[in-house]
N, C-alpha and C positions, 0 to 999 in steps of 0.2 A: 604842869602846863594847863593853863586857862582854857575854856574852850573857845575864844575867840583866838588864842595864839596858833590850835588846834586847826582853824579852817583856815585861821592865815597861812600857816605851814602846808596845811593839803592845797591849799590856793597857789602858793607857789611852787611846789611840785607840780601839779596837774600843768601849768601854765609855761614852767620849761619842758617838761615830756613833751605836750601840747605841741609846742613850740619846735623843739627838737624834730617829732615827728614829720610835720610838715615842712621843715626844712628842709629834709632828706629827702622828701617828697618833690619838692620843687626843683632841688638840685640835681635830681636826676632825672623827672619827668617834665621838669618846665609849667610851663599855662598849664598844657594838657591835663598835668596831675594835677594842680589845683582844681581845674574843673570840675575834673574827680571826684574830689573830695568835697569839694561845693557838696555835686548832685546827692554823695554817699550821705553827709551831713543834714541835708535837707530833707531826704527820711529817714534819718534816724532824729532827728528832730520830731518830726510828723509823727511815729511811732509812742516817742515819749509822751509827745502832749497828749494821746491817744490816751493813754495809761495813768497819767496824772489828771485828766477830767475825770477820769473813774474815783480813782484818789480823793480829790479836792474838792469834787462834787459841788460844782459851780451852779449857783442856781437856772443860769444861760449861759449857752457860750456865747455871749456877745460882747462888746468890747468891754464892759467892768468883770464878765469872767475871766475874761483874758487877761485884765489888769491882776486878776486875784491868783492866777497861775505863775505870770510874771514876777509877783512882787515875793513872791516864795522864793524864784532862784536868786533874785537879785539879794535878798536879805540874806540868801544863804551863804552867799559870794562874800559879802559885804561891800557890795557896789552901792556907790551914793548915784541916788537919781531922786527928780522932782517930777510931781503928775502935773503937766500942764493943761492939759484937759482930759475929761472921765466923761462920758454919758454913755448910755445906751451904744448907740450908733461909732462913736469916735472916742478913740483913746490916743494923748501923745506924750511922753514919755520923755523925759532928755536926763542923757547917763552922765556921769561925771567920774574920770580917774580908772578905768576899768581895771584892775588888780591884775586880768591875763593880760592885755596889751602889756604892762609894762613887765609880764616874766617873758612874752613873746621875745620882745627889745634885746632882753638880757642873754638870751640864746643866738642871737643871729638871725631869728625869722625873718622870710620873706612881708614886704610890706603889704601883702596879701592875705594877710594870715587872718587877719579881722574877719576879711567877707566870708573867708574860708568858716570861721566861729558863724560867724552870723547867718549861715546856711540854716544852721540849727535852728535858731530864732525864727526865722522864715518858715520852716519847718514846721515847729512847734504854730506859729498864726494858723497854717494851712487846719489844722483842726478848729478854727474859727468859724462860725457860721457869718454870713458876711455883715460888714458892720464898715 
């Protein structure tokens, strides 16, 4: 096995577990649990990028360190996205095809399940100096 077929297969497991997880979550706690797992997500998000500035050792955290934090997970993933703009101050970003949305799909997840992921990401900016 490649090692591209290698992340794609951990990509699709992490992505129905993922999925699974918070389904169970939703169907038994509603909003409430999502909320949850927002707040729980958005530090441990916070957390990581804490530990991956250390890592990556960005020359600033300002928004092209963040791009250079970002562009690690996303390559790692094999998420197609385009930098639509980079400076100092502003970085925007647009994703295309996200690999877990469509294992979320394949499980049942609630349509929630994204913002629930994207705690993380929020999370991970919060180690941003502002920009």
């Amino acid at each position: 096995m490649s090692d591209a077929e290698k992340v794609g297969y951990a990509t699709q497991l992490f992505g129905t577990l993922f999925g699974s997880a918070v389904k169970a979550v939703s169907d038994r706690y509603g909003t409430e649990g999502l909320d949850y797992l927002r707040g729980y997500f958005f530090c441990s998000g916070k957390s990581f990028g804490a530990n991956d500035i250390k890592r990556l050792k960005p020359d600033e955290m300002n928004a092209k360190g963040y791009h250079r934090l970002l562009v690690e997970a996303l390559s790692t993933f094999g998420i197609e996205y385009e930098v639509i703009e980079l400076s100092d101050k502003r970085y925007v970003v647009r994703l295309y095809d996200c690999p877990h949305a469509r294992n979320f799909k394949d499980v049942g997840a609630p349509s929630g399940i994204c913002d629930v992921f994207l705690a993380w990401d929020e999370g991970l900016e919060g180690n941003k100096s502002t920009f």
